[in-house]
C-alpha positions as CSV (number, residue, x, y, z in Angstrom):
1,X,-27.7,3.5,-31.4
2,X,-26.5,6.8,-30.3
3,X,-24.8,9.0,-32.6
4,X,-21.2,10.1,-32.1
5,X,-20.6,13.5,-31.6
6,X,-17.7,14.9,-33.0
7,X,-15.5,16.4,-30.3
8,X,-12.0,18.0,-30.7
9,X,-9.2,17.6,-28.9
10,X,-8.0,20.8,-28.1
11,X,-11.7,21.7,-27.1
12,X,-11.5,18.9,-24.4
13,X,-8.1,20.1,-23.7
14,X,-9.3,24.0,-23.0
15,X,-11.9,22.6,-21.0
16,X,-9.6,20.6,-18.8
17,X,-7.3,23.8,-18.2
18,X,-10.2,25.7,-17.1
19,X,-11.4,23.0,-14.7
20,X,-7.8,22.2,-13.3
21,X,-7.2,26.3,-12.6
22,X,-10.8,26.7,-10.9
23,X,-9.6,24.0,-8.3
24,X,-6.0,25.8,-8.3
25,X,-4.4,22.7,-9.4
26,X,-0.3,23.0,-10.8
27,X,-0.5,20.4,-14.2
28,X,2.1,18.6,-11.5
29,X,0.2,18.5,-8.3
30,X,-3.0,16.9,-11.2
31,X,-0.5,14.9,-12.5
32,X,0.4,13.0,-9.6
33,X,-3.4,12.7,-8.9
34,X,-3.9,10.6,-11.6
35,X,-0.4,8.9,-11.4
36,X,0.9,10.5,-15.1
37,X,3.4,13.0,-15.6
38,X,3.0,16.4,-16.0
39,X,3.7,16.6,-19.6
40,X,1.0,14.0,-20.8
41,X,-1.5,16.8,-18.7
42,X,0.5,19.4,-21.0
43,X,-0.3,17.4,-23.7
44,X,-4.0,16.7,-23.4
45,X,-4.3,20.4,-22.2
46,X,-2.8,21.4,-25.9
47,X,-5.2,19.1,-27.6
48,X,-2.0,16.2,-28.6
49,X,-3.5,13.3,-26.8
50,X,-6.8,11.8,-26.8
51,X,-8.1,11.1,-23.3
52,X,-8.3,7.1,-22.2
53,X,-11.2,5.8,-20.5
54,X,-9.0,5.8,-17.3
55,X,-8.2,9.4,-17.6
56,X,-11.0,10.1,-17.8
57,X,-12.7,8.8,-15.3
58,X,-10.1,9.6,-12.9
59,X,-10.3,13.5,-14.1
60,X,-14.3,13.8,-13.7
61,X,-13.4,12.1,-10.3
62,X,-11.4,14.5,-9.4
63,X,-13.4,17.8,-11.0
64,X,-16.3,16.3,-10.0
65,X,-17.9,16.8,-13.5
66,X,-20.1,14.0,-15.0
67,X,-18.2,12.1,-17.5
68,X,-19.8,12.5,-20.6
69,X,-18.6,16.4,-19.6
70,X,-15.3,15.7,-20.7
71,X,-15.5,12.9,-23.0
72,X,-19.2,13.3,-24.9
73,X,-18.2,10.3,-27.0
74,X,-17.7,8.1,-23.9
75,X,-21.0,5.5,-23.2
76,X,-21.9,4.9,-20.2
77,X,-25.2,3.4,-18.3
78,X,-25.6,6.3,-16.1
79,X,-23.8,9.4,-17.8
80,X,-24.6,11.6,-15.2
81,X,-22.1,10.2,-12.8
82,X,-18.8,11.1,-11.8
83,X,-15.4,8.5,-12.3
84,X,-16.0,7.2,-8.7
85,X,-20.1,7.1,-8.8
86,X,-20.0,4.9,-12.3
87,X,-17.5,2.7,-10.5
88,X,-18.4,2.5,-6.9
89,X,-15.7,3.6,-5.2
């Protein structure tokens, strides 16, 4: 079984902020990327939300990033892949 790692939320949020401003992403333009609204990227990016498997997947999509990257908690077969490698799109 493999252990949980204890991960905060405003770590994961930091992270995403620095990934969205190397790709020179608005919190709108990622927003609409992922079909949320802006304030629920706010709120992840402050550390308020904890990250759904959608999200996520959609975010490493998107940053290119594997998974386990944003999320170290999340299982997956293959953790090295992206959001659209893990699902096959």
């Amino acid at each position: 079984m493999r252990k949980k790692v204890r991960y905060s939320y405003k770590l994961q949020g930091k992270k995403i902020r620095k990934l969205r401003k190397e790709l020179r992403l608005t919190q709108a333009k990622l927003a609409s990327l992922i079909g949320v609204r802006r304030s629920y990227i706010a709120g992840i990016e402050n550390g308020h939300f904890k990250l759904s498997h959608r999200i996520t997947y959609a975010l490493s999509d998107i940053f290119t990033v594997p998974i386990t990257e944003l999320d170290p908690n999340i299982i997956t077969q293959i953790p090295e892949k992206t959001g659209r490698e893990f699902l096959g799109k």
